[in-house]
N, C-alpha and C positions, 0 to 999 in steps of 0.2 A: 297547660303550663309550658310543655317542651317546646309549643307551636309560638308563645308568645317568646320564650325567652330565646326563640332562632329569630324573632322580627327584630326583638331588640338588638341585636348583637349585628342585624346585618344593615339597621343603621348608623350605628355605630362605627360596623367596617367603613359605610359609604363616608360618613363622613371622615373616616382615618384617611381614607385610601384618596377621597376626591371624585364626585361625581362630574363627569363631565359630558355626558351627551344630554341631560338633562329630561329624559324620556324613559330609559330604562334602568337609569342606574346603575347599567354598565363600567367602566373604565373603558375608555377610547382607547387602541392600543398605540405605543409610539412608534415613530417611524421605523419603516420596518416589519413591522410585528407583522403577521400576515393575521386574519381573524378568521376562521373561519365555523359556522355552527358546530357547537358538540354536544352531545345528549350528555347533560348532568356536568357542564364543565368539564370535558377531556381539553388536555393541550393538545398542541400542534406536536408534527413527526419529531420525537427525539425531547420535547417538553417535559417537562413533571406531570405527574398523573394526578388529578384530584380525586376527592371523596366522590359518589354519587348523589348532586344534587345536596355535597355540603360546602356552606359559605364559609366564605375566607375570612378570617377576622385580620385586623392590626395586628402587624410580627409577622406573617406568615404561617399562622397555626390552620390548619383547615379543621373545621366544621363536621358535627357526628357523621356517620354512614359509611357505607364500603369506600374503605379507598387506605388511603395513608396517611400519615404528618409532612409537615415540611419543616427541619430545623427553624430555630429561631433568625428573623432576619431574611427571609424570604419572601418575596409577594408573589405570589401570580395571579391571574386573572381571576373573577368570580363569577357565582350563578352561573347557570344555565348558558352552552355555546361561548365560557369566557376565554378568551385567550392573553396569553402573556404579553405584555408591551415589549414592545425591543431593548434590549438591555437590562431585562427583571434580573435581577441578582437570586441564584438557591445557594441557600446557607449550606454552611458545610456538612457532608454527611445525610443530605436532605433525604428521605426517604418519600417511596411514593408509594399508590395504591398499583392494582392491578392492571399489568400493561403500560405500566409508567416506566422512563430509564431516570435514576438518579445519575445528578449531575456536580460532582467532587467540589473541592474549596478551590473558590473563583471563577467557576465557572459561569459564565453567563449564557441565557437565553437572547441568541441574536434574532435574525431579521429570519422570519418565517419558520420562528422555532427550534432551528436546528443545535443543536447541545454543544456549545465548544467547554473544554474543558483547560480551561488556562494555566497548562503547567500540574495538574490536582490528575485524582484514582478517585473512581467509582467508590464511595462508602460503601459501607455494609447493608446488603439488601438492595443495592442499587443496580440491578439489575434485571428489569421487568422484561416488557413482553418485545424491546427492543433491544441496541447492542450498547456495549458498554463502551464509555468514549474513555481512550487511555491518554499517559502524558502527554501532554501538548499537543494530542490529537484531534480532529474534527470526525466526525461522523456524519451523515445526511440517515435517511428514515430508516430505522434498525440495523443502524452499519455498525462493525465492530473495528476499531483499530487495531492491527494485526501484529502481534508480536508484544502488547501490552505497552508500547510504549512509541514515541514518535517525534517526527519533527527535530531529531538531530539526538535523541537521548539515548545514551549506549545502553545496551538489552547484555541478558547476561544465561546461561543455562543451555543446555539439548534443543536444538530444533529439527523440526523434518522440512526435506525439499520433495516437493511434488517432481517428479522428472519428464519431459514432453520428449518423444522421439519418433513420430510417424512422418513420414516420407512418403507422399502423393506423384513425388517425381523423383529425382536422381537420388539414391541411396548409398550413404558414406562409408567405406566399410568399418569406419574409425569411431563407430560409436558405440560397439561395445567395450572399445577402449577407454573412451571416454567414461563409459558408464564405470566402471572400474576405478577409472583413476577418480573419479568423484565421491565413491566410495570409501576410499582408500584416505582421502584428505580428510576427510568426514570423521576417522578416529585419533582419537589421543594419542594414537602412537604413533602417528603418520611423524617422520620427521622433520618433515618440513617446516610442520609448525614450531619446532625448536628457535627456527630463525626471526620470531616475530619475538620480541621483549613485551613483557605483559600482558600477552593471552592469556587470559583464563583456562584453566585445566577444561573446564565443564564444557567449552566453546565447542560441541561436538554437536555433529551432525550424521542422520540416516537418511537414504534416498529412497522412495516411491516410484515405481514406474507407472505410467499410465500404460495402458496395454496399445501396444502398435497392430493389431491385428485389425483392419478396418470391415473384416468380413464377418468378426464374433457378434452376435448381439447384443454385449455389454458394451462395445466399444463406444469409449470417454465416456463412461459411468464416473468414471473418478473425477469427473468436474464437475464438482457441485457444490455448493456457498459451502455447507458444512465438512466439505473434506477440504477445500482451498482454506479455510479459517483454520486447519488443525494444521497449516503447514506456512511457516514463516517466506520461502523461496517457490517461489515457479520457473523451473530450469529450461531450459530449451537446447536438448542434444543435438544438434545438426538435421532437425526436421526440413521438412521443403514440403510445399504446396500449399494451397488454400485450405489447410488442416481442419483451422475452427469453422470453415463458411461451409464446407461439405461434411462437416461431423452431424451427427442425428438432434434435432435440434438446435441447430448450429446458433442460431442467433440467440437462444438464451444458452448457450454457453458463453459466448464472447461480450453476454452482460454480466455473465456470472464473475468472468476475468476484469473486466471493466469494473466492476464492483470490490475484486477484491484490490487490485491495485489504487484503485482510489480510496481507500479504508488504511492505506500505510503497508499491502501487501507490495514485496519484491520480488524482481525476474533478472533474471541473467543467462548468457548463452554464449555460443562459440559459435564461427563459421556461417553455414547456415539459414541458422536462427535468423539470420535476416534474407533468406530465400524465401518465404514465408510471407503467403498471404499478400503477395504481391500487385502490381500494376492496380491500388485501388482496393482492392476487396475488403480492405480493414484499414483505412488509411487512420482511426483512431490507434493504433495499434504504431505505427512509425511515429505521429505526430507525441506520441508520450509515453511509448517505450525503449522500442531500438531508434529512432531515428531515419529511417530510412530502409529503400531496400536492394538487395544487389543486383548489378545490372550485368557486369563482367569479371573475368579474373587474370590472371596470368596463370603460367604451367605450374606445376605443381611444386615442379622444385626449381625454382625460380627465389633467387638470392633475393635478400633484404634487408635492410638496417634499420632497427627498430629504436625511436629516439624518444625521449621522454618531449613535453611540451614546456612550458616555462607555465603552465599551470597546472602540470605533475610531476615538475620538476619533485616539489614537496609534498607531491601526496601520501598519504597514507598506503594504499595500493601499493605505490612506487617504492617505496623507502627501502633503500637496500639492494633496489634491483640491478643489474647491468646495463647500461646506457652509455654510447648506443647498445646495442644488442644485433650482433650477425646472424639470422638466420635464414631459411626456406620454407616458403608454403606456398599457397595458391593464394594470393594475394588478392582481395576482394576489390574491384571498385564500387562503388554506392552511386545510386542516382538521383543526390546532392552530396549536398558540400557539410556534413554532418553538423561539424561547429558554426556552419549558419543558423541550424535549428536550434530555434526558442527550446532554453534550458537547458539543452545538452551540453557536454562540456568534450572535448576531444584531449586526452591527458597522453599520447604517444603518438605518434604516426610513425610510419614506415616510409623507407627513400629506397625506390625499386629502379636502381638504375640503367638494367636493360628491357625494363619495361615495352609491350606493344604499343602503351596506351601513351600517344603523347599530351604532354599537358601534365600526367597526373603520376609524374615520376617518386612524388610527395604524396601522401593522403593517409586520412586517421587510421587508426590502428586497433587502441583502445578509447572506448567513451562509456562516461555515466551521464548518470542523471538521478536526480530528486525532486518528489512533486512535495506540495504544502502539506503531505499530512506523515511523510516519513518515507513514502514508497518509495524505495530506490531499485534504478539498472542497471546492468555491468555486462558488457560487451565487447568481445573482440572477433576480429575478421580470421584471427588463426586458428586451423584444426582441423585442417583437412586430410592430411597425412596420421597412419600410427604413430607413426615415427614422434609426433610433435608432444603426445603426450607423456615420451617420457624426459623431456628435455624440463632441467631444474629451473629452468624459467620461467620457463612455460605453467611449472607445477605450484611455483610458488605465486604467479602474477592469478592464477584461479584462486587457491587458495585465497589468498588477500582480496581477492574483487568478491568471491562470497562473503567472508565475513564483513567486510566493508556494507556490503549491501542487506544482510541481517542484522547493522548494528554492534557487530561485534570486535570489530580490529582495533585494536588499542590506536588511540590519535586519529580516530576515522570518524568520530564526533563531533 
């Protein structure tokens, strides 16, 4: 009886759902959809999970056996190797079976099954054997979006910053100052944060080192998907050299960073941070994080005037700041023109006017960026000197570019 009333029911489906290859019964999937075999009906990376070898009926209900339900109003693909059509709709709250990620209200199953979540949170129990797609974030195969939330939507609460500080070549002495004063912003009582209207009390933050010691046998143990996922920020203290390309495993570390920045994970850094992995070696790493990498500088204490742009004119960042702004540092040049590169955005530059370099009297200062799933950069050329970190501009344009970059600076949304 069970065996007949599964044939009934999965003619039934065929004809709710639409036979269309005319041979197996299948659903053809739509454009898009990528198909590919699965024992017992599994989706594609980041799909709904079905029952084992249970048929889908009309609604989206699946069929007895291990696995899970899918709320009402769902379809996905059926029998044996089915896969989702492009654009299957999972009802709200859709639960899966094992190894399945549910996918929140409105979300749809695109093109090669990857889970977008349109605006919705993972339901209850919506979290199988891959990552859970957050606000208005995309995912690819068991990615999580980092911070719970993305694509422009303010986050709120404690996070930690992973901090990068190893130095293959010239070392700053200014970076345990740095590391200090990143510390020091990072609490409640910093006053700095007085000067921002409408921070959140909670808006705090702790810092992680990773260990600079490139002779320990742990060294960069602490890059790895599950520790870069417990941390909202990847900092970069004025490191220099080909860090990631010579670390132990180097390349699946700078998949690991490539992974989390592409999931809605953020970076920011001083100085530098764009000494880093130069002439090539990670040229993913310029093309969609800092932008580029430095070629030359001026002396150290070499004047400058640091101007806001007429597209940070109103930034968030900016708001409140000093513009122009006189100060001194080792003024970076970059080898390009920063706000040439696709999506960066250059919100200050500096006018160095007894500069060596001629031509480039003018050049960016500070620049962001944001990619489509929330992941944002904050970068400036200044911080070479102690000195620089205790300058209240200095403290406060940090300040505002991390929060900015975790989602969190009021009008930074």
């Amino acid at each position: 009886m069970r065996y007949l009333t599964m044939s009934v029911l999965g003619v039934f489906g065929c004809l709710a759902v639409g036979c269309t290859d005319g041979s197996t019964g299948q659903p053809t999937p739509g454009s898009g959809g990528k198909s590919e075999p699965g024992t017992g009906g599994s989706s594609a990376s980041g799909g709904s999970g079905q029952a084992s070898g249970g048929a889908t009926q009309s609604g989206g209900t699946t069929g007895n056996g291990s696995g899970g339900t899918s709320s009402s109003g769902g379809t996905t693909g059926s029998g044996s190797g089915g896969i989702e059509a492009s654009g299957g709709t999972v009802g709200s709250g859709g639960e899966t079976g094992s190894g399945g990620t549910a996918v929140a209200s409105g979300g749809v199953v695109g093109s090669g099954g990857t889970a977008v979540a349109s605006g919705g949170t993972a339901g209850p129990g919506g979290k199988g054997g891959g990552g859970v797609v957050a606000s208005g974030g995309t995912t690819g195969s068991g990615g999580t979006s980092a911070g719970g939330s993305s694509g422009g939507t303010a986050r709120s609460g404690p996070f930690k910053i992973l901090m990068l500080t190893s130095t293959l070549e010239f070392t700053h002495d200014s970076i345990p100052t740095c590391t200090t004063m990143l510390q020091d912003l990072g609490k409640a009582s910093a006053p700095e944060r007085a000067t921002i209207a409408g921070l959140a009390a909670d808006s705090t933050w702790t810092v992680d080192p990773i260990s600079s010691d490139t002779k320990s046998a742990n060294y960069f143990s602490e890059v790895t998907a599950d520790n870069l996922k417990a941390h909202e920020l990847f900092y970069s203290n004025n490191p220099t050299g080909k860090v990631f390309t010579n670390a132990p495993s180097g390349a699946s570390k700078k998949q690991i960073f490539v992974d989390f920045i592409n999931n809605g994970g953020s970076w920011a850094g001083q100085h530098s941070a764009s000494d880093f992995e130069n002439n090539g070696s990670w040229s993913w790493f310029q093309d969609n994080v800092d932008g580029g990498w430095f070629t030359d500088h001026d002396d150290p204490t070499t004047n400058g005037s640091v101007k806001w742009t007429a597209d940070g004119m109103n930034h968030a960042i900016l708001k409140g700041l000093t513009s122009p702004w006189s100060t001194q540092d080792e003024w970076y040049v970059m080898n390009k023109d920063i706000a040439s590169v696709k999506g960066f955005q250059v919100i200050a530059n500096v006018t160095v006017s007894n500069t060596r370099f001629s031509g480039k009297e003018t050049r960016p200062a500070v620049w962001i960026k944001e990619n489509d799933k929330g992941g944002r950069s904050f970068y400036t050329i200044r911080g070479h000197n102690k000195s620089v970190y205790a300058e209240a501009e200095f403290r406060q344009l940090m300040l505002r570019g991390i929060l900015w970059a975790v989602h969190r600076l009021p009008g930074g949304n």
